[in-house]
DRENMI-160504 format. One record per residue (C-alpha): residue in three letters; chain; x, y, z; residue number from 1. Coordinates in steps of 0.02 Angstrom, whole numbers, plus 50000, padded with zeros to 5 digits. Layout:
<palo code="ALA" unit="A" xx="X" yy="Y" zz="Z" pos="NUM"/>
...
//
This chain:
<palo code="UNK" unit="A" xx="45825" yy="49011" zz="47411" pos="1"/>
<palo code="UNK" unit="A" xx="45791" yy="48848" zz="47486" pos="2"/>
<palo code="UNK" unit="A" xx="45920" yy="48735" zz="47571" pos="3"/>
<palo code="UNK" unit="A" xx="45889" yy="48537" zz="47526" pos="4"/>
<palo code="UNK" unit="A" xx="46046" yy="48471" zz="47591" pos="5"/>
<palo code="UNK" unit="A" xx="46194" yy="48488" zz="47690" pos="6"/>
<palo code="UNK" unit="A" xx="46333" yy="48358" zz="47671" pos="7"/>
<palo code="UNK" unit="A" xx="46504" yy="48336" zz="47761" pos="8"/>
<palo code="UNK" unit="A" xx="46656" yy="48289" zz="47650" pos="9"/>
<palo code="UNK" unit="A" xx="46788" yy="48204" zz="47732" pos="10"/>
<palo code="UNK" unit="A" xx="46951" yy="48191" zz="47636" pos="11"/>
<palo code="UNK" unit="A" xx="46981" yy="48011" zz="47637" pos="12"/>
<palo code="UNK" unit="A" xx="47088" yy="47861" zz="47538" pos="13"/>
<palo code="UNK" unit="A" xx="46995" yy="47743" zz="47631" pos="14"/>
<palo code="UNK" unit="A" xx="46832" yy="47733" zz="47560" pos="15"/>
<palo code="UNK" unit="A" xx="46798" yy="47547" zz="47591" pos="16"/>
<palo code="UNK" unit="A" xx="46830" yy="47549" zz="47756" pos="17"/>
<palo code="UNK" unit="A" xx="46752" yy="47685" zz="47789" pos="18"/>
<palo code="UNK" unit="A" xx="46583" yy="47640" zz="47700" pos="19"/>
<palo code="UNK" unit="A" xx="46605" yy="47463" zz="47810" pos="20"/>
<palo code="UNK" unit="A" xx="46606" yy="47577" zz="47975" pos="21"/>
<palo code="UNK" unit="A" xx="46474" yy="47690" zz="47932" pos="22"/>
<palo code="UNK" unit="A" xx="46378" yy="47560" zz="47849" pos="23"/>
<palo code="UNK" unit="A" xx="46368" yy="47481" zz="48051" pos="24"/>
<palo code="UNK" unit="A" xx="46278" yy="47633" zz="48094" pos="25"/>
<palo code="UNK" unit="A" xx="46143" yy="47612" zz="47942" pos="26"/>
<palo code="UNK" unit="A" xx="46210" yy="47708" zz="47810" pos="27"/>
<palo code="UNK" unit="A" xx="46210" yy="47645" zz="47614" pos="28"/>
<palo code="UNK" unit="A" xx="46307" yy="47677" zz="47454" pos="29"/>
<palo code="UNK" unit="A" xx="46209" yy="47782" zz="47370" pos="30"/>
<palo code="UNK" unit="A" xx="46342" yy="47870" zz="47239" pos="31"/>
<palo code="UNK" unit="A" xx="46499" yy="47821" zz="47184" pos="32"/>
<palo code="UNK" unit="A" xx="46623" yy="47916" zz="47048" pos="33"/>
<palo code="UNK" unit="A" xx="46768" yy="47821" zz="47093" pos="34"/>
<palo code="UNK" unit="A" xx="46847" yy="47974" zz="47165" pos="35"/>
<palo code="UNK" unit="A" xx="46698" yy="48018" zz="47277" pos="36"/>
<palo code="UNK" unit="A" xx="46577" yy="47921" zz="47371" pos="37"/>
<palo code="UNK" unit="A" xx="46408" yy="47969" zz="47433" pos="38"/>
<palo code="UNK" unit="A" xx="46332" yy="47859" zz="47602" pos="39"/>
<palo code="UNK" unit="A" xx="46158" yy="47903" zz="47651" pos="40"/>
<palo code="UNK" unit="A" xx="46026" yy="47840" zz="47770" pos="41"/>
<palo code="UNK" unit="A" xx="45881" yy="47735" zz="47700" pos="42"/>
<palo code="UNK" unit="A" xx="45770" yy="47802" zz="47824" pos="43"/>
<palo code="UNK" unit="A" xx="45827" yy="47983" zz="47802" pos="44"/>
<palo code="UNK" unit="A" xx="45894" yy="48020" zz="47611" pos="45"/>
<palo code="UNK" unit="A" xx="45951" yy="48198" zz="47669" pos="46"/>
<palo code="UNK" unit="A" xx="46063" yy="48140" zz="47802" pos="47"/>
<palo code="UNK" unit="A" xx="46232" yy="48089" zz="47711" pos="48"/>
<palo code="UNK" unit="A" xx="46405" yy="48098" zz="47709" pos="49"/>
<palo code="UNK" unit="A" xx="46540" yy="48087" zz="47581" pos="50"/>
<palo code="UNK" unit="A" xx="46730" yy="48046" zz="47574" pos="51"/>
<palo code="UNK" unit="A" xx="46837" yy="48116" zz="47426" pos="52"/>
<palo code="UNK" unit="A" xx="47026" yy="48058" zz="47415" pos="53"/>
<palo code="UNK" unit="A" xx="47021" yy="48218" zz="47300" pos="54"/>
<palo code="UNK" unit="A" xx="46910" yy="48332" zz="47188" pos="55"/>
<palo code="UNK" unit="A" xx="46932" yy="48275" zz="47015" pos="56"/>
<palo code="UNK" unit="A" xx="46870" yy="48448" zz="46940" pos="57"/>
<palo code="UNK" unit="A" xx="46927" yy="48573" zz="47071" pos="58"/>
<palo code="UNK" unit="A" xx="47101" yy="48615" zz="47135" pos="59"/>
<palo code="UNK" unit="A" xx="47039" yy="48576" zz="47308" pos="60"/>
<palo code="UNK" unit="A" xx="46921" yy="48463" zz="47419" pos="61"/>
<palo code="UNK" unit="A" xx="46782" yy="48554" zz="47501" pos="62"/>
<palo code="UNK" unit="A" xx="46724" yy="48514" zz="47690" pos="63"/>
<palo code="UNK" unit="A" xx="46563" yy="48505" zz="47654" pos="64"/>
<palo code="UNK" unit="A" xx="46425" yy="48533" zz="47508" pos="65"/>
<palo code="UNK" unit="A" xx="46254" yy="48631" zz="47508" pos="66"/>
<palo code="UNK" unit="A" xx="46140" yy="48590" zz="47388" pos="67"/>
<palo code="UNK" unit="A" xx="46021" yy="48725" zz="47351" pos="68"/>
<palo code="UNK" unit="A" xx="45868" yy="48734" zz="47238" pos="69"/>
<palo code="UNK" unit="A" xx="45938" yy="48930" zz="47143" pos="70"/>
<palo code="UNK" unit="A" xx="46139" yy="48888" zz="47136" pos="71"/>
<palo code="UNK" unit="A" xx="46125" yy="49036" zz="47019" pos="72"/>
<palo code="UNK" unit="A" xx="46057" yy="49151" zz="47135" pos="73"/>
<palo code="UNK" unit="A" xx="46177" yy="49075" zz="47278" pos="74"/>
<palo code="UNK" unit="A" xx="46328" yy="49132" zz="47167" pos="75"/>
<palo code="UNK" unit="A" xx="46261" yy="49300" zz="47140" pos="76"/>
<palo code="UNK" unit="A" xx="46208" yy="49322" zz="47327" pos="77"/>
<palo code="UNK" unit="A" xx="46409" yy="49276" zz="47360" pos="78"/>
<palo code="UNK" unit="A" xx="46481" yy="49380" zz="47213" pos="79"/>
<palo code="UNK" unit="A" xx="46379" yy="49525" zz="47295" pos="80"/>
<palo code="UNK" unit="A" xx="46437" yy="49502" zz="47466" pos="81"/>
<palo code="UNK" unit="A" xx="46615" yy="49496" zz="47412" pos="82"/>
<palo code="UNK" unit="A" xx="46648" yy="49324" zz="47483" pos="83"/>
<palo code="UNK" unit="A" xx="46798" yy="49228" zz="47418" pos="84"/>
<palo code="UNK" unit="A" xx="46749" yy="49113" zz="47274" pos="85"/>
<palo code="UNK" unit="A" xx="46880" yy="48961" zz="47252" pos="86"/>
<palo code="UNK" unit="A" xx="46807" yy="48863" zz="47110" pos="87"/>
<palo code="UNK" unit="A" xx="46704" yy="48943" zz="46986" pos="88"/>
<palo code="UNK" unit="A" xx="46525" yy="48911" zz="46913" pos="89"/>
<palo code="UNK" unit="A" xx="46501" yy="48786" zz="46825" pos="90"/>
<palo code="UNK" unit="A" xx="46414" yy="48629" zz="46758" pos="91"/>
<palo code="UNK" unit="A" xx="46472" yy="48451" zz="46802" pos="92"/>
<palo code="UNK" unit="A" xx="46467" yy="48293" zz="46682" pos="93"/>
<palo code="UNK" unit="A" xx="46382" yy="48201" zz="46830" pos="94"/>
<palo code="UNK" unit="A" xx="46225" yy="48314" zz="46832" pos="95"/>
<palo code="UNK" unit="A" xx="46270" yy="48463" zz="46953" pos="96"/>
<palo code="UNK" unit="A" xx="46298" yy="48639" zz="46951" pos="97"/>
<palo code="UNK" unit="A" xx="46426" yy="48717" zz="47080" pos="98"/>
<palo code="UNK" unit="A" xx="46554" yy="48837" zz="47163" pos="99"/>
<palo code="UNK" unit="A" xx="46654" yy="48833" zz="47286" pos="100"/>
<palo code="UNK" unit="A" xx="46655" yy="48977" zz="47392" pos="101"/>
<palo code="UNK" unit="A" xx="46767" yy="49037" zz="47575" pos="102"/>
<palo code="UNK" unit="A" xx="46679" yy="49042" zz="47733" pos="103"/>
<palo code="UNK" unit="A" xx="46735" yy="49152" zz="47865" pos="104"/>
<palo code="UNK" unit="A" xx="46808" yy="48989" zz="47947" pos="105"/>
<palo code="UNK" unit="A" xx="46909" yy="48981" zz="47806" pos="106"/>
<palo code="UNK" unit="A" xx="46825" yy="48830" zz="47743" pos="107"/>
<palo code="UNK" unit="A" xx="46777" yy="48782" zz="47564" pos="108"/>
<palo code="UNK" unit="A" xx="46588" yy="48767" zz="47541" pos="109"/>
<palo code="UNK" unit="A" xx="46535" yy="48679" zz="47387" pos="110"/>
<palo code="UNK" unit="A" xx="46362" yy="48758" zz="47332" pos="111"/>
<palo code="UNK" unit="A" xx="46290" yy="48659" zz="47210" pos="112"/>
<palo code="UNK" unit="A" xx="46137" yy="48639" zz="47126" pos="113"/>
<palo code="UNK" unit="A" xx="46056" yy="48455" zz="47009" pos="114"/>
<palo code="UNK" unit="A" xx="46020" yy="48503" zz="46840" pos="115"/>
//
């Protein structure tokens, strides 16, 4: 399995300001749902951030998102382990396929996958 991203998500109801601060250290809009937003470098695509007032398909935010090029075989590698899953499989209207699973932290990883 190959990692292609790694993205923080900072809980936020300040998305204009906070794509005005970041935006002073060269990031861009480069997604916006309304309920998330997605600010990346135009040098660097990879290296992003994104602030979420809330998950609109999930009962909670994640801290941060993987993307990965096998979500499938990322879900079964976690089911196997035993590690806590907090949002189930599934498919997304916007394109992605995801879970949510428990670090040992306790933080919420969202493991995703484009389709």
């Amino acid at each position: 399995m190959t990692v292609r991203r790694v993205v923080p998500n900072i809980q936020s109801e300040a998305a204009q300001e906070s794509r005005d601060f970041y935006g002073l250290l060269g990031f861009e809009e480069v997604m916006n749902h309304g309920w998330i937003m997605t600010l990346a470098s135009p040098s660097n695509p990879a290296a992003q951030v994104s602030f979420m007032a809330s998950d609109k398909k999930a009962p909670l935010t994640p801290d941060m998102s993987v993307e990965v090029d096998d979500v499938d075989a990322a879900y079964a590698a976690m089911q196997e382990r035993g590690a806590e899953i907090v949002h189930p499989l599934q498919d997304e209207e916007w394109g992605v396929r995801r879970f949510f699973v428990r670090d040992p932290n306790g933080r919420v990883v969202n493991v995703l996958g484009h389709r």
